[in-house]
C-alpha positions in Angstrom: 0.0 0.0 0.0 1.5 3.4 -1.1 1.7 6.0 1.8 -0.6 8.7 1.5 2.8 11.3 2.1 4.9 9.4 -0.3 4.2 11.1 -3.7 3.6 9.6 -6.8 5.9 8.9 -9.7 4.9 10.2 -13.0 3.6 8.1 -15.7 5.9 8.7 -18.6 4.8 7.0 -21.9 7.9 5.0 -23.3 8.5 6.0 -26.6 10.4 3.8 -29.7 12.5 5.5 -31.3 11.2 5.6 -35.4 14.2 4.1 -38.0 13.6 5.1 -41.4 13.1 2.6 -43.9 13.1 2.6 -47.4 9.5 1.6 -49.0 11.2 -1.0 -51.5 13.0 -2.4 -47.6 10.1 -2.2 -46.2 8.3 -4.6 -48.9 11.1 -6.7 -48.2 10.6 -7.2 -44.7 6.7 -8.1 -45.3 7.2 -10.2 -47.8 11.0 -11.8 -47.4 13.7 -11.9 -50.1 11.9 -14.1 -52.4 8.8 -11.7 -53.1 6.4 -14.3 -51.2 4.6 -13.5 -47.6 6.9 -15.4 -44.1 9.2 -16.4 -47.4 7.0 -19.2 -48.1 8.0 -20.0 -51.6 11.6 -19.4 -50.8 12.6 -22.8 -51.4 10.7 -23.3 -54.8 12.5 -20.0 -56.3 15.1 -22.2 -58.0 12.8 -25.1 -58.9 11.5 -25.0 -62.6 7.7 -23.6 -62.5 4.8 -25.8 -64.4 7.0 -29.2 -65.2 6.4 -31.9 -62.9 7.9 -35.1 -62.6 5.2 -37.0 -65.4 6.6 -34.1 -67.7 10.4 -34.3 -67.1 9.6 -38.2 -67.9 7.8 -37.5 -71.3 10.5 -35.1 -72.6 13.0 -37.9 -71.6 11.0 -40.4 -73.8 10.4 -38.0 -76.4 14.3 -37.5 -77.1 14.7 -41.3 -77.0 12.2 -42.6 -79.5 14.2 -39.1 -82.0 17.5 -40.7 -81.2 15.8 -44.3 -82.2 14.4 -42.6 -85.3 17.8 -40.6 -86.6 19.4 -44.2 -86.2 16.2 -45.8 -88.3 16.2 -42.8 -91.0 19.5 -43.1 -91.4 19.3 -46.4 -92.4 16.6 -46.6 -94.4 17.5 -42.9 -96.3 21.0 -44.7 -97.5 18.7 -48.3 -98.4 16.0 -46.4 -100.3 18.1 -44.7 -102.2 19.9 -47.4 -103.3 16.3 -49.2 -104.3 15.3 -46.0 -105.9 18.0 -45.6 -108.0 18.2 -49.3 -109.0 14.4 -49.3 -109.5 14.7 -46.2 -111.6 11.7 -44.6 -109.2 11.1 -41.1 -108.5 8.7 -42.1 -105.7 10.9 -44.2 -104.3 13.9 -42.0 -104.4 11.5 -39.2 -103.2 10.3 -41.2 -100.1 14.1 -42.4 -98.9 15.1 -38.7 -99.0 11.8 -38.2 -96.8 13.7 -40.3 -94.6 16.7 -37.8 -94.7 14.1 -34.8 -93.7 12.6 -37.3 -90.8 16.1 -37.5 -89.3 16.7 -34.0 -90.0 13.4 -33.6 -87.9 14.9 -36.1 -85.1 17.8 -34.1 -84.8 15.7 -30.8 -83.9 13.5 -33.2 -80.8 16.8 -34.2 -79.7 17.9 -30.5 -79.5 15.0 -28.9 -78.1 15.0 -31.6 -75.0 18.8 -31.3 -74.3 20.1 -29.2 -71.3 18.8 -25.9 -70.3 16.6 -26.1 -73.6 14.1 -28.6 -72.2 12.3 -26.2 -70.3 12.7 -23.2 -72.6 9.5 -22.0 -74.5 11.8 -19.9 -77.2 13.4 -23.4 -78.3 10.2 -24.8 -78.2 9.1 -22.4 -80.9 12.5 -22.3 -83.2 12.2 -26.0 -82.8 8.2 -25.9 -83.8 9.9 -24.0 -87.0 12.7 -25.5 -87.9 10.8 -28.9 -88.2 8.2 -27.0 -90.4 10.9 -26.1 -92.8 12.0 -29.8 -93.1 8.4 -30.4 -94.7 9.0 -27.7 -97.0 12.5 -29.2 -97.8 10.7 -32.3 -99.1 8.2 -30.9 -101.7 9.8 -29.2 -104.6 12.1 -31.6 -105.3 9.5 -34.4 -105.2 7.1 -32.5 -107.4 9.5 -31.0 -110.1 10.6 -35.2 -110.5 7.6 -36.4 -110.7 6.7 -33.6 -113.5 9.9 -34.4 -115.2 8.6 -38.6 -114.8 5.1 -37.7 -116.7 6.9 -35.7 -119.0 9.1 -38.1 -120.6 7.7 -41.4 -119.9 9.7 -42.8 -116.8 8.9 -46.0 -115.8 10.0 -47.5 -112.6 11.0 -51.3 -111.5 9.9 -53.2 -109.1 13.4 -54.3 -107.0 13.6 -56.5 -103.7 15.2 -54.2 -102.1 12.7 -51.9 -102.2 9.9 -53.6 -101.0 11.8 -54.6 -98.0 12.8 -51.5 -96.8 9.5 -49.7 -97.5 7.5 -52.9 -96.3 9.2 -52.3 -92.9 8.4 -48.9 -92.4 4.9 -49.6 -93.2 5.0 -51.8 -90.1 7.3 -49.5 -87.3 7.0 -45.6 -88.3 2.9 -45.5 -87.7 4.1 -46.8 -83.6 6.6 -43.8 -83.6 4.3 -41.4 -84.8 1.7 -42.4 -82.9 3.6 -42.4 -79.7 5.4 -39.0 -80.9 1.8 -37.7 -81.2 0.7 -38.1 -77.8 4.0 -37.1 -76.6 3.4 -33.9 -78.1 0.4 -33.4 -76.3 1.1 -34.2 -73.0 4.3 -32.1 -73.6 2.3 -29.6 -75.4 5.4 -29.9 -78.2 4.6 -28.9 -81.7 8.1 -30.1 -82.7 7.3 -33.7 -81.2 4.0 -33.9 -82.5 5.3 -32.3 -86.2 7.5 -35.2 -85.9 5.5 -38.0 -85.6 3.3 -36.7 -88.1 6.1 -36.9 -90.2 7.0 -40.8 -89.2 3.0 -41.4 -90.1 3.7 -40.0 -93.3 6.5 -41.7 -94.1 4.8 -44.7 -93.5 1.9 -43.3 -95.6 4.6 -42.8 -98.3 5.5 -45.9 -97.6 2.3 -47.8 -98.6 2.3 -46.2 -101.4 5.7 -46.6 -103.4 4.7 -50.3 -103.2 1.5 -49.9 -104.6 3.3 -48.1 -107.2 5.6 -51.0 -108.0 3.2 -53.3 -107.5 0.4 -51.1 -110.2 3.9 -50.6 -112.7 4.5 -54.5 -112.4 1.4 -56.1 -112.5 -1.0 -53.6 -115.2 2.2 -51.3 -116.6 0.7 -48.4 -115.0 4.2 -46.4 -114.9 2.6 -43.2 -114.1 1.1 -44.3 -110.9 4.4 -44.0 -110.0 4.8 -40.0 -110.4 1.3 -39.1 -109.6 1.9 -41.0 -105.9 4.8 -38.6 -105.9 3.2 -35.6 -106.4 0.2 -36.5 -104.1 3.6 -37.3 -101.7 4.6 -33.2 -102.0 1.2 -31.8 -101.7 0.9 -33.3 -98.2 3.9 -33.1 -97.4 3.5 -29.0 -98.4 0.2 -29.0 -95.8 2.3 -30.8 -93.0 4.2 -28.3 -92.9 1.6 -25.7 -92.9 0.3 -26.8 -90.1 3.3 -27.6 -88.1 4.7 -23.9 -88.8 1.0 -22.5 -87.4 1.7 -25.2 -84.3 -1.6 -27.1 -85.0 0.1 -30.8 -85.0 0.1 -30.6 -81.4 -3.6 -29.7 -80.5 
Protein backbone atom coordinates (compact mmCIF):
# COMPACT_ATOMS: atom_id res chain seq x y z
CA UNK A 1 0.00 0.00 0.00
CA UNK A 2 1.50 3.44 -1.13
CA UNK A 3 1.74 6.04 1.82
CA UNK A 4 -0.57 8.65 1.51
CA UNK A 5 2.77 11.32 2.13
CA UNK A 6 4.91 9.40 -0.30
CA UNK A 7 4.18 11.06 -3.72
CA UNK A 8 3.64 9.63 -6.83
CA UNK A 9 5.85 8.91 -9.71
CA UNK A 10 4.87 10.21 -13.03
CA UNK A 11 3.59 8.12 -15.71
CA UNK A 12 5.90 8.74 -18.59
CA UNK A 13 4.84 6.97 -21.88
CA UNK A 14 7.92 5.05 -23.34
CA UNK A 15 8.52 6.05 -26.63
CA UNK A 16 10.35 3.80 -29.70
CA UNK A 17 12.48 5.52 -31.30
CA UNK A 18 11.19 5.61 -35.37
CA UNK A 19 14.16 4.15 -38.04
CA UNK A 20 13.61 5.08 -41.42
CA UNK A 21 13.06 2.61 -43.87
CA UNK A 22 13.13 2.56 -47.42
CA UNK A 23 9.49 1.62 -48.99
CA UNK A 24 11.17 -0.99 -51.45
CA UNK A 25 13.02 -2.40 -47.64
CA UNK A 26 10.07 -2.23 -46.16
CA UNK A 27 8.25 -4.56 -48.86
CA UNK A 28 11.11 -6.73 -48.23
CA UNK A 29 10.55 -7.20 -44.75
CA UNK A 30 6.67 -8.09 -45.29
CA UNK A 31 7.24 -10.18 -47.81
CA UNK A 32 11.00 -11.84 -47.45
CA UNK A 33 13.73 -11.87 -50.05
CA UNK A 34 11.88 -14.13 -52.35
CA UNK A 35 8.80 -11.68 -53.07
CA UNK A 36 6.36 -14.30 -51.24
CA UNK A 37 4.56 -13.48 -47.64
CA UNK A 38 6.88 -15.39 -44.08
CA UNK A 39 9.22 -16.40 -47.39
CA UNK A 40 6.98 -19.23 -48.07
CA UNK A 41 8.00 -19.99 -51.57
CA UNK A 42 11.63 -19.36 -50.84
CA UNK A 43 12.58 -22.79 -51.38
CA UNK A 44 10.65 -23.26 -54.84
CA UNK A 45 12.51 -19.98 -56.29
CA UNK A 46 15.14 -22.25 -58.04
CA UNK A 47 12.83 -25.08 -58.92
CA UNK A 48 11.49 -25.02 -62.60
CA UNK A 49 7.67 -23.59 -62.48
CA UNK A 50 4.81 -25.83 -64.38
CA UNK A 51 6.99 -29.15 -65.24
CA UNK A 52 6.43 -31.87 -62.92
CA UNK A 53 7.91 -35.10 -62.64
CA UNK A 54 5.20 -37.05 -65.39
CA UNK A 55 6.63 -34.12 -67.72
CA UNK A 56 10.38 -34.28 -67.11
CA UNK A 57 9.64 -38.19 -67.93
CA UNK A 58 7.77 -37.48 -71.32
CA UNK A 59 10.46 -35.07 -72.59
CA UNK A 60 13.00 -37.93 -71.63
CA UNK A 61 11.04 -40.40 -73.82
CA UNK A 62 10.37 -38.04 -76.36
CA UNK A 63 14.29 -37.47 -77.06
CA UNK A 64 14.75 -41.28 -76.97
CA UNK A 65 12.19 -42.55 -79.48
CA UNK A 66 14.22 -39.07 -81.98
CA UNK A 67 17.45 -40.72 -81.17
CA UNK A 68 15.82 -44.34 -82.18
CA UNK A 69 14.40 -42.58 -85.26
CA UNK A 70 17.77 -40.56 -86.61
CA UNK A 71 19.43 -44.24 -86.22
CA UNK A 72 16.24 -45.79 -88.32
CA UNK A 73 16.25 -42.84 -91.04
CA UNK A 74 19.45 -43.10 -91.42
CA UNK A 75 19.28 -46.35 -92.42
CA UNK A 76 16.58 -46.59 -94.36
CA UNK A 77 17.54 -42.94 -96.33
CA UNK A 78 20.98 -44.74 -97.46
CA UNK A 79 18.73 -48.28 -98.43
CA UNK A 80 15.99 -46.43 -100.35
CA UNK A 81 18.08 -44.67 -102.20
CA UNK A 82 19.95 -47.36 -103.35
CA UNK A 83 16.35 -49.16 -104.32
CA UNK A 84 15.33 -46.02 -105.91
CA UNK A 85 18.02 -45.62 -107.98
CA UNK A 86 18.20 -49.27 -109.00
CA UNK A 87 14.43 -49.34 -109.49
CA UNK A 88 14.74 -46.22 -111.55
CA UNK A 89 11.70 -44.61 -109.21
CA UNK A 90 11.06 -41.09 -108.50
CA UNK A 91 8.66 -42.12 -105.67
CA UNK A 92 10.87 -44.18 -104.28
CA UNK A 93 13.92 -42.01 -104.37
CA UNK A 94 11.49 -39.16 -103.25
CA UNK A 95 10.30 -41.23 -100.09
CA UNK A 96 14.06 -42.37 -98.88
CA UNK A 97 15.12 -38.68 -98.99
CA UNK A 98 11.77 -38.22 -96.82
CA UNK A 99 13.68 -40.33 -94.57
CA UNK A 100 16.67 -37.82 -94.69
CA UNK A 101 14.06 -34.82 -93.74
CA UNK A 102 12.61 -37.31 -90.84
CA UNK A 103 16.06 -37.49 -89.32
CA UNK A 104 16.73 -33.98 -89.96
CA UNK A 105 13.39 -33.59 -87.88
CA UNK A 106 14.94 -36.13 -85.12
CA UNK A 107 17.79 -34.14 -84.82
CA UNK A 108 15.68 -30.83 -83.91
CA UNK A 109 13.49 -33.18 -80.81
CA UNK A 110 16.84 -34.16 -79.68
CA UNK A 111 17.89 -30.46 -79.52
CA UNK A 112 14.96 -28.93 -78.14
CA UNK A 113 14.96 -31.62 -75.04
CA UNK A 114 18.81 -31.30 -74.31
CA UNK A 115 20.11 -29.19 -71.35
CA UNK A 116 18.76 -25.90 -70.28
CA UNK A 117 16.56 -26.11 -73.64
CA UNK A 118 14.09 -28.62 -72.17
CA UNK A 119 12.31 -26.19 -70.32
CA UNK A 120 12.72 -23.18 -72.59
CA UNK A 121 9.52 -21.97 -74.52
CA UNK A 122 11.84 -19.90 -77.19
CA UNK A 123 13.42 -23.43 -78.26
CA UNK A 124 10.20 -24.82 -78.16
CA UNK A 125 9.12 -22.44 -80.86
CA UNK A 126 12.52 -22.29 -83.16
CA UNK A 127 12.21 -26.01 -82.79
CA UNK A 128 8.19 -25.90 -83.79
CA UNK A 129 9.93 -24.00 -87.04
CA UNK A 130 12.66 -25.53 -87.90
CA UNK A 131 10.75 -28.91 -88.19
CA UNK A 132 8.21 -26.99 -90.44
CA UNK A 133 10.94 -26.10 -92.79
CA UNK A 134 11.96 -29.76 -93.11
CA UNK A 135 8.38 -30.43 -94.69
CA UNK A 136 8.99 -27.70 -97.00
CA UNK A 137 12.50 -29.16 -97.80
CA UNK A 138 10.72 -32.27 -99.13
CA UNK A 139 8.21 -30.88 -101.69
CA UNK A 140 9.84 -29.22 -104.58
CA UNK A 141 12.11 -31.59 -105.34
CA UNK A 142 9.47 -34.37 -105.23
CA UNK A 143 7.08 -32.52 -107.42
CA UNK A 144 9.54 -30.97 -110.15
CA UNK A 145 10.63 -35.21 -110.47
CA UNK A 146 7.62 -36.37 -110.71
CA UNK A 147 6.74 -33.64 -113.47
CA UNK A 148 9.90 -34.42 -115.15
CA UNK A 149 8.64 -38.64 -114.80
CA UNK A 150 5.12 -37.66 -116.68
CA UNK A 151 6.90 -35.72 -119.02
CA UNK A 152 9.06 -38.12 -120.63
CA UNK A 153 7.74 -41.43 -119.90
CA UNK A 154 9.71 -42.79 -116.83
CA UNK A 155 8.91 -46.04 -115.83
CA UNK A 156 10.01 -47.54 -112.64
CA UNK A 157 11.04 -51.34 -111.52
CA UNK A 158 9.90 -53.20 -109.11
CA UNK A 159 13.38 -54.25 -107.02
CA UNK A 160 13.55 -56.49 -103.69
CA UNK A 161 15.25 -54.16 -102.14
CA UNK A 162 12.65 -51.85 -102.19
CA UNK A 163 9.92 -53.61 -101.02
CA UNK A 164 11.82 -54.62 -98.00
CA UNK A 165 12.85 -51.46 -96.82
CA UNK A 166 9.46 -49.69 -97.50
CA UNK A 167 7.53 -52.87 -96.27
CA UNK A 168 9.24 -52.26 -92.86
CA UNK A 169 8.38 -48.90 -92.38
CA UNK A 170 4.88 -49.60 -93.25
CA UNK A 171 5.02 -51.79 -90.15
CA UNK A 172 7.34 -49.55 -87.32
CA UNK A 173 7.02 -45.65 -88.32
CA UNK A 174 2.88 -45.54 -87.71
CA UNK A 175 4.11 -46.79 -83.58
CA UNK A 176 6.61 -43.82 -83.59
CA UNK A 177 4.25 -41.43 -84.82
CA UNK A 178 1.68 -42.40 -82.91
CA UNK A 179 3.64 -42.41 -79.74
CA UNK A 180 5.43 -38.97 -80.95
CA UNK A 181 1.81 -37.72 -81.16
CA UNK A 182 0.70 -38.10 -77.77
CA UNK A 183 4.00 -37.14 -76.59
CA UNK A 184 3.36 -33.93 -78.09
CA UNK A 185 0.38 -33.40 -76.28
CA UNK A 186 1.14 -34.17 -73.02
CA UNK A 187 4.32 -32.08 -73.60
CA UNK A 188 2.32 -29.63 -75.44
CA UNK A 189 5.35 -29.93 -78.23
CA UNK A 190 4.64 -28.90 -81.72
CA UNK A 191 8.10 -30.11 -82.66
CA UNK A 192 7.28 -33.69 -81.18
CA UNK A 193 3.96 -33.93 -82.52
CA UNK A 194 5.30 -32.32 -86.22
CA UNK A 195 7.45 -35.25 -85.94
CA UNK A 196 5.51 -37.99 -85.61
CA UNK A 197 3.32 -36.66 -88.11
CA UNK A 198 6.14 -36.92 -90.25
CA UNK A 199 7.00 -40.81 -89.23
CA UNK A 200 3.05 -41.43 -90.10
CA UNK A 201 3.73 -40.04 -93.34
CA UNK A 202 6.47 -41.69 -94.11
CA UNK A 203 4.79 -44.71 -93.51
CA UNK A 204 1.88 -43.27 -95.56
CA UNK A 205 4.62 -42.85 -98.29
CA UNK A 206 5.49 -45.90 -97.63
CA UNK A 207 2.28 -47.84 -98.57
CA UNK A 208 2.28 -46.16 -101.44
CA UNK A 209 5.66 -46.63 -103.45
CA UNK A 210 4.68 -50.32 -103.16
CA UNK A 211 1.52 -49.91 -104.60
CA UNK A 212 3.30 -48.09 -107.20
CA UNK A 213 5.58 -51.02 -107.95
CA UNK A 214 3.16 -53.29 -107.48
CA UNK A 215 0.44 -51.09 -110.16
CA UNK A 216 3.85 -50.61 -112.66
CA UNK A 217 4.50 -54.50 -112.37
CA UNK A 218 1.42 -56.07 -112.51
CA UNK A 219 -0.99 -53.63 -115.23
CA UNK A 220 2.17 -51.31 -116.60
CA UNK A 221 0.68 -48.36 -115.04
CA UNK A 222 4.22 -46.37 -114.88
CA UNK A 223 2.56 -43.21 -114.08
CA UNK A 224 1.15 -44.30 -110.88
CA UNK A 225 4.44 -44.01 -109.98
CA UNK A 226 4.75 -39.97 -110.43
CA UNK A 227 1.32 -39.07 -109.57
CA UNK A 228 1.87 -40.95 -105.88
CA UNK A 229 4.79 -38.64 -105.93
CA UNK A 230 3.21 -35.64 -106.44
CA UNK A 231 0.23 -36.54 -104.13
CA UNK A 232 3.65 -37.31 -101.66
CA UNK A 233 4.56 -33.23 -102.00
CA UNK A 234 1.23 -31.80 -101.71
CA UNK A 235 0.86 -33.32 -98.23
CA UNK A 236 3.93 -33.08 -97.37
CA UNK A 237 3.48 -29.00 -98.44
CA UNK A 238 0.18 -28.95 -95.79
CA UNK A 239 2.29 -30.81 -93.00
CA UNK A 240 4.22 -28.31 -92.93
CA UNK A 241 1.58 -25.74 -92.94
CA UNK A 242 0.34 -26.75 -90.14
CA UNK A 243 3.32 -27.58 -88.14
CA UNK A 244 4.73 -23.86 -88.81
CA UNK A 245 0.96 -22.46 -87.43
CA UNK A 246 1.73 -25.21 -84.29
CA UNK A 247 -1.62 -27.09 -84.97
CA UNK A 248 0.15 -30.78 -85.01
CA UNK A 249 0.14 -30.64 -81.38
CA UNK A 250 -3.55 -29.71 -80.54
Amino acid sequence: MTSPDRPTAPIVPRITPQIAVHPAEQATLRTGPSGCADNCCEASVSAPVGRSAAWHRAAGRAKALSWFSLAWMTGEGVLGLIAGATAGSIALIGWALGSVIEGLAAVIVIWRFTGSRTLSHTAEGRAQKAVAVSFFLLAPYIAVEAVRDLLIGQRADTTVLGIVVTAASLLVMPMLGIAKQRLGRILDSGATAGEGVQNLLCAAQAGAVLLGLALTATLGWWWADPIIALGIAAVAVREGRAAWRGEDCC
